[in-house]
TORVOPA-819844 format. One line per field, with one value per residue (C-alpha): residue number from 1; x, y, z; residue in three letters; chain. Coordinates in Angstrom, 2 decimals. Each point is the difference from the previous one (the first is absolute). Layout:
! TORVOPA-819844
kero	(NUM / ...)
x	(X / ...)
y	(Y / ...)
z	(Z / ...)
bati	(ALA / ...)
zati	(A / ...)
***
This chain:
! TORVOPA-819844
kero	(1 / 2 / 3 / 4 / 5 / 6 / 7 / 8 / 9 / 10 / 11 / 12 / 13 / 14 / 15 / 16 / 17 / 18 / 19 / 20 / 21 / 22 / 23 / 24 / 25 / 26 / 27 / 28 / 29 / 30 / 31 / 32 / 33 / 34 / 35 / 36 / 37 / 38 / 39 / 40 / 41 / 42 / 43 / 44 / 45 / 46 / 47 / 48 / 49 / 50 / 51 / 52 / 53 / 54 / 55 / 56 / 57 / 58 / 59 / 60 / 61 / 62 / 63 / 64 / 65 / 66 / 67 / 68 / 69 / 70 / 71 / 72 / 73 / 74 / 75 / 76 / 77 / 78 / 79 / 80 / 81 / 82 / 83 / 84 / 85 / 86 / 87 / 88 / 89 / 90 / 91 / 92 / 93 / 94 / 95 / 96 / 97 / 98 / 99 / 100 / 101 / 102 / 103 / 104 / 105 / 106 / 107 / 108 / 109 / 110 / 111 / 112 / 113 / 114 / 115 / 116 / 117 / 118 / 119 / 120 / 121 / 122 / 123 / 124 / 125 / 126 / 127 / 128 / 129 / 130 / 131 / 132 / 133 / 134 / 135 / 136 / 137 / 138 / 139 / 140 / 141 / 142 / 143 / 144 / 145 / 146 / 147 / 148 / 149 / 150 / 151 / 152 / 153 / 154 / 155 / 156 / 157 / 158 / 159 / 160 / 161 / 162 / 163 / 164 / 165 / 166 / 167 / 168 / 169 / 170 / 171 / 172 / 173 / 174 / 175 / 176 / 177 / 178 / 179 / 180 / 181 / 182)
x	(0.00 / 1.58 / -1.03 / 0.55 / 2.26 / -1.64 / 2.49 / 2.22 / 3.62 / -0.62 / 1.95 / 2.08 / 1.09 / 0.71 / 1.96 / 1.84 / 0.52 / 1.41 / 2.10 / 1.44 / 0.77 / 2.39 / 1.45 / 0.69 / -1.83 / -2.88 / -3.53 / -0.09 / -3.13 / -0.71 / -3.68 / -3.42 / -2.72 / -3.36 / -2.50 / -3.83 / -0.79 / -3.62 / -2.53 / 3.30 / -2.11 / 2.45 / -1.34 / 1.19 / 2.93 / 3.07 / 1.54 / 3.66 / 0.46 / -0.95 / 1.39 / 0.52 / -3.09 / -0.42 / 1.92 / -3.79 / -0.87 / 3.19 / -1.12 / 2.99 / 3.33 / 2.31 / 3.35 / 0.02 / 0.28 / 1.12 / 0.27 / 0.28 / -0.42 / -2.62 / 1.79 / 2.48 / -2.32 / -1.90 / 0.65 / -2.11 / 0.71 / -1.87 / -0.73 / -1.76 / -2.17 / 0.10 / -2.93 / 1.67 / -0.26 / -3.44 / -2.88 / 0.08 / -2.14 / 1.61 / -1.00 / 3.33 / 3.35 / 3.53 / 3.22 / 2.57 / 3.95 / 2.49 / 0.34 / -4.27 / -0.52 / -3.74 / 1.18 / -3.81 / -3.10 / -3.45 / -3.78 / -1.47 / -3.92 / 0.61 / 2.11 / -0.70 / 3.14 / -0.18 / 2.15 / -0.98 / 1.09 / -0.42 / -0.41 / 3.44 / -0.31 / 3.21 / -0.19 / 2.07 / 0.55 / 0.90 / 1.21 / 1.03 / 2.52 / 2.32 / 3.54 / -2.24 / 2.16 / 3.93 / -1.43 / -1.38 / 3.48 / -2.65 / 1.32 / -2.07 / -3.38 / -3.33 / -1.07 / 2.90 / -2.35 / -3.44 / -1.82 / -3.20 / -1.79 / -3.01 / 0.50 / -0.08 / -3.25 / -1.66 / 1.07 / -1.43 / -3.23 / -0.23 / 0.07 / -1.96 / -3.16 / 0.59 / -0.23 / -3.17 / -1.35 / 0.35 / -1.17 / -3.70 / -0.66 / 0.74 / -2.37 / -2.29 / -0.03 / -0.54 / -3.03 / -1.58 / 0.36 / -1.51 / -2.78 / -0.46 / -0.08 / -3.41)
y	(0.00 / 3.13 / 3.33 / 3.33 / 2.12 / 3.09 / 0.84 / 3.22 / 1.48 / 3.33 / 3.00 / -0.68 / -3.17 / 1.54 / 2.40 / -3.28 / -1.73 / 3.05 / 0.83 / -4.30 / -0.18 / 3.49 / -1.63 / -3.31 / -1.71 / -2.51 / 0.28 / -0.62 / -1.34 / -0.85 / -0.66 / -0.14 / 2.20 / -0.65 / 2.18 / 0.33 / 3.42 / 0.84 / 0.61 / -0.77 / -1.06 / -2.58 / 0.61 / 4.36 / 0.84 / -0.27 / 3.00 / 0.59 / 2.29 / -2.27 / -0.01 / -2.74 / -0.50 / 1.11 / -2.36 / -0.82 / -0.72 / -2.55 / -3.72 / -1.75 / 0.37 / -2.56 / 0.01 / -1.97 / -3.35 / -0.44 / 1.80 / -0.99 / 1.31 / -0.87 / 1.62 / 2.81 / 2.43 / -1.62 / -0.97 / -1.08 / -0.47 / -2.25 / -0.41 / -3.18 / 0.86 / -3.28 / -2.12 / 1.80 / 3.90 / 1.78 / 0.86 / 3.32 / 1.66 / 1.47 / 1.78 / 2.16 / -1.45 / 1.77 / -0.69 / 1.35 / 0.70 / -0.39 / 4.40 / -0.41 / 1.54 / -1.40 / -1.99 / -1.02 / 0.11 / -2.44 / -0.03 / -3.41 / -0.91 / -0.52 / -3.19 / -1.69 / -1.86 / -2.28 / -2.13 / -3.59 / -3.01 / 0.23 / 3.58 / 0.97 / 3.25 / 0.35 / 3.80 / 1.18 / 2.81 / 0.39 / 3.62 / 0.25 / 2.88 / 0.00 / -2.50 / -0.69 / -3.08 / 1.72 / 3.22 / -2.44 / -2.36 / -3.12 / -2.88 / -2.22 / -1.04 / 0.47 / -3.52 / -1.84 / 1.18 / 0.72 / -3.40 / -0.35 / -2.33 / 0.24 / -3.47 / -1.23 / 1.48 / -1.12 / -3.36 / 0.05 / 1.90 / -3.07 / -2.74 / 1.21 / 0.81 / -3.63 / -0.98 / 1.98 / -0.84 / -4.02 / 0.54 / 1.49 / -1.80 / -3.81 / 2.19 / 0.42 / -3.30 / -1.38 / 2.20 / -1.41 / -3.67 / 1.21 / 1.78 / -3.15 / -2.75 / 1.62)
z	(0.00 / -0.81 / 1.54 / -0.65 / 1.37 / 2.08 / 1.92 / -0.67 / 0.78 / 1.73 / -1.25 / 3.41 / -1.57 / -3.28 / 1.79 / 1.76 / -3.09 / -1.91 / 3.00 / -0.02 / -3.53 / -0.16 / 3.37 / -1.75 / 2.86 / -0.21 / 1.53 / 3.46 / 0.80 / 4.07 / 0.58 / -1.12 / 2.15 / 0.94 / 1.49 / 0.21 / -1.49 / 0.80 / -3.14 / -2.23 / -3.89 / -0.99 / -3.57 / 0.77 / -2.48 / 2.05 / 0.98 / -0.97 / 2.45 / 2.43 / 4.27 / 2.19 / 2.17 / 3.29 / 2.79 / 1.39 / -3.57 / -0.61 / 1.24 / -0.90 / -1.58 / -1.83 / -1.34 / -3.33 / -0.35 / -3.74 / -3.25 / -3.34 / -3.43 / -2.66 / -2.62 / -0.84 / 0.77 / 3.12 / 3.18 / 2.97 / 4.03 / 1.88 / 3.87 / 1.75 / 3.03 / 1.74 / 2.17 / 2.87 / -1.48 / 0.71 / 0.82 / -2.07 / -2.49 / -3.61 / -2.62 / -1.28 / -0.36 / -0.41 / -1.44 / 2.28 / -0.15 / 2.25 / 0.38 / 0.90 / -3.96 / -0.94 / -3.12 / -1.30 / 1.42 / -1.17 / 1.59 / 0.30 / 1.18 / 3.81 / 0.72 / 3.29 / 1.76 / 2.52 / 2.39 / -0.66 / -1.66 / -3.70 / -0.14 / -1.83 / -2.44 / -2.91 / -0.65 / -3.13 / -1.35 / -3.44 / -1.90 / -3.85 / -1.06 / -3.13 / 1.84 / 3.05 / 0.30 / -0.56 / 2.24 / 2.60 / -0.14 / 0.67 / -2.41 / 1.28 / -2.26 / 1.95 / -1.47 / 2.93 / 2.42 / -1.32 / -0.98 / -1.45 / 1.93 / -2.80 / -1.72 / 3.08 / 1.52 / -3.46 / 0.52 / 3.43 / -1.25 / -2.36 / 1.56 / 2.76 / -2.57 / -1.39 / 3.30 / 1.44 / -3.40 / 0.57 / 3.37 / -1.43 / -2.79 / 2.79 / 2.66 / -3.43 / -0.71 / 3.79 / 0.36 / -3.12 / 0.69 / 3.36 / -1.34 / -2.56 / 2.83 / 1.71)
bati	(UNK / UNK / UNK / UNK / UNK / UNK / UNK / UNK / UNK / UNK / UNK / UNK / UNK / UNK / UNK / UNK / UNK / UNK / UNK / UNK / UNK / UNK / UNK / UNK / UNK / UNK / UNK / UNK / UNK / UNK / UNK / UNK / UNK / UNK / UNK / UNK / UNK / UNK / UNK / UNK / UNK / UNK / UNK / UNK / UNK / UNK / UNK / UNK / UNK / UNK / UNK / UNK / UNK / UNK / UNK / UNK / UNK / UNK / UNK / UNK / UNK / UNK / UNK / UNK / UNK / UNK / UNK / UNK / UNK / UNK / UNK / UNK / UNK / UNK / UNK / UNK / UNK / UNK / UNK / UNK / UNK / UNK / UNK / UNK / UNK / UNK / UNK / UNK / UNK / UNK / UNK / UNK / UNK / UNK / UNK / UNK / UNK / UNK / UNK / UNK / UNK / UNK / UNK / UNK / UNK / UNK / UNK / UNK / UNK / UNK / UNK / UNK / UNK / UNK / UNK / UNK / UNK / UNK / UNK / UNK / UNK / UNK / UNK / UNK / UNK / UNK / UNK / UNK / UNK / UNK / UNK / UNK / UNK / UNK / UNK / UNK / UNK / UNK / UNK / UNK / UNK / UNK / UNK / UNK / UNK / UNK / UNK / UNK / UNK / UNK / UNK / UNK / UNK / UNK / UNK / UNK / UNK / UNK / UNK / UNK / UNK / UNK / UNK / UNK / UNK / UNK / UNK / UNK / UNK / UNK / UNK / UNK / UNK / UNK / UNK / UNK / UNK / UNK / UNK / UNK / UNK / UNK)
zati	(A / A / A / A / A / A / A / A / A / A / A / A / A / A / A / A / A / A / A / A / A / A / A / A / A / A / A / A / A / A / A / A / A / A / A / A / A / A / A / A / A / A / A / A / A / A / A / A / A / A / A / A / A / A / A / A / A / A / A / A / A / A / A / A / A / A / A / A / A / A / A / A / A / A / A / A / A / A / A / A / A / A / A / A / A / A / A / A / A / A / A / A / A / A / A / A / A / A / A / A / A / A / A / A / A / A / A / A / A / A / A / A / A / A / A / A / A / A / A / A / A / A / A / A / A / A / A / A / A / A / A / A / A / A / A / A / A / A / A / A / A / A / A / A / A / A / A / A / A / A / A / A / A / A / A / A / A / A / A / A / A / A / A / A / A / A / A / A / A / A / A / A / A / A / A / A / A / A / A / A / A / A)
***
């Protein structure tokens, strides 16, 4: 499944990037920020000249767990909130630097997190700009650590429709020879 990307590099991040690549120094990504921003419309244009939220606002921070790129000109970081991570509310997420610059910024439909078993979110972040890969010095491609679990589901889906299929047509069958004996 592929989806879009909504996120957006703020002009802060432009200003980051522009400042890097006349240093000769690669990104330096830390963490990925999430906070609960009242009345946020995750379908609202982002705002370039969007701030941090407010420390009340922020629910949970988290220095990256991997990056990759997809292709010369895009590159995504990724986080894992773990069963043991939560219970938070988020709607707004942040890319953030090691100097605290607000790389990117995306909106999302409120996303409920909670401690439990089973309840593990993967948060990425991707961003596309012309050498994405060079300016962010990641070498590494997104598709080591990002797996598509899709074929798999289907398979599941499958069998488990044959199954529940079998299962009503032998209950459809029993109910007849039922109905027949009285």
């Amino acid at each position: 499944m592929t989806q879009a990307i909504t996120g957006i590099m703020t002009n802060a991040g432009k200003g980051y990037i522009t400042a890097r690549a006349l240093e000769n120094k690669g990104l330096d990504v830390k963490e990925l920020v999430l906070a609960n921003v009242p009345n946020l419309n995750e379908s609202a244009q982002r705002n370039p000249n969007e701030k941090m939220p407010s420390a009340l606002q922020i629910v949970h921070r988290r220095d990256i767990d991997a990056k990759g790129y997809v292709d010369a000109n895009t590159v995504a970081w990724a986080v894992i909130l773990e069963q043991d991570v939560g219970d938070f509310d988020y709607n707004w997420i942040g890319l953030v630097t090691n100097d605290g610059t607000l790389l990117a910024v995306d909106y999302l439909p409120l996303q409920r997190k909670r401690q439990g078993v089973n309840n593990v979110h993967n948060r990425s972040f991707v961003l596309k700009f012309a050498a994405a890969a060079a300016l962010a010095r990641i070498t590494i491609p997104a598709q080591s650590w990002m797996f598509d679990y899709s074929p798999q589901i289907d398979a599941i889906n499958s069998v488990l429709l044959i199954t529940a299929t079998a299962q009503i047509n032998n209950m459809k069958r029993h109910i007849h020879r039922v109905l027949e004996d009285k």
